[in-house]
C-alpha positions in Angstrom: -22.2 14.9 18.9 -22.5 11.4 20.2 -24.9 11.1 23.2 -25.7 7.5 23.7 -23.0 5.6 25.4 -23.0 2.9 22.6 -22.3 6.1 20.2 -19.7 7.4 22.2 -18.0 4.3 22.3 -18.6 3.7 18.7 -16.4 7.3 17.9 -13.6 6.6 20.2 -13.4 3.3 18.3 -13.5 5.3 14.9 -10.6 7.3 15.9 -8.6 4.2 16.9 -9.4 2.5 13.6 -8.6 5.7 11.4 -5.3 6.3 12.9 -4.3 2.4 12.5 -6.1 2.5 8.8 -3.9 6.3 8.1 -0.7 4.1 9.0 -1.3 1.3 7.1 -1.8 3.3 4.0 0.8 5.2 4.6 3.1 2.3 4.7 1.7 0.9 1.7 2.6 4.5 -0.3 5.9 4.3 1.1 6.9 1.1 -0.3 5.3 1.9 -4.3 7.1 4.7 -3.6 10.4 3.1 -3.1 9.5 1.0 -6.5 8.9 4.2 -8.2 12.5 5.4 -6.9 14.0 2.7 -8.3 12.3 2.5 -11.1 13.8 6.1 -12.0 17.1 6.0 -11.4 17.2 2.7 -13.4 18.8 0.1 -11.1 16.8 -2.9 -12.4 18.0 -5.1 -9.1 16.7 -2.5 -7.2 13.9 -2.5 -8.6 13.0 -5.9 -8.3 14.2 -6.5 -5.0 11.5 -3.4 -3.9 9.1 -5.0 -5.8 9.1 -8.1 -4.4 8.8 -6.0 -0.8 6.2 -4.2 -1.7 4.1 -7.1 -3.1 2.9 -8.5 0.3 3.0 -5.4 1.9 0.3 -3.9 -0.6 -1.9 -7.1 -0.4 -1.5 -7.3 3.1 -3.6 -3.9 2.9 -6.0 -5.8 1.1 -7.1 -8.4 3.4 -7.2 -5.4 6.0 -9.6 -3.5 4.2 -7.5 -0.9 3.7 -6.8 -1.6 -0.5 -9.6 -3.0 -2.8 -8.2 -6.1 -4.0 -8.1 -4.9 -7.8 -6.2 -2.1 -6.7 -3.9 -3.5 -5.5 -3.4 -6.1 -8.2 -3.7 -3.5 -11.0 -1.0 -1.3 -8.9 1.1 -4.6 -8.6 0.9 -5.2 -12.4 1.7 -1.8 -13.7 4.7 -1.8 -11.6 6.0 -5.3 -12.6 5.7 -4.2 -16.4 7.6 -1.5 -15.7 10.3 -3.5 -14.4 10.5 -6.0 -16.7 10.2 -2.6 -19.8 13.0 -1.5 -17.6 15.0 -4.8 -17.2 14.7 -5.6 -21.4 15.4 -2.0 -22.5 
């Protein structure tokens, strides 16, 4: 348990940041996972249209710490060649 008042403030701080952190990654999911919907029931404009959401949203987790930044270009690239797979097929 904290005793000092520096560590007290230090894990009411922590609590803050978590619950702001827990949102933003939340967000983040919410958005691949409207790319993944698409994705699956085929609608290639939908798709890309989520895609192109999502894109800033997940980098935008990035610069917040929230993503590492080969994550989120990994999870950006996977999900752009499945568009495109699903946009030639």
């Amino acid at each position: 348990m904290a005793n000092t008042p520096q560590s007290k403030k230090r894990a009411r701080q922590l609590e803050r940041r978590t619950a702001i952190n827990k949102a933003r990654r939340s967000r983040i999911r919410t958005f691949l996972r409207k790319v993944e919907e698409a994705i699956a029931s085929g609608d290639i404009e939908a798709a890309r249209e989520a895609l192109r959401v999502a894109q800033p949203e997940l980098m935008r987790g990035v610069t917040k710490g929230i993503v590492h930044k080969n994550t989120a270009a990994r999870k950006i690239s996977r999900l752009a060649g499945r568009v495109n797979a699903l946009a030639s097929a």
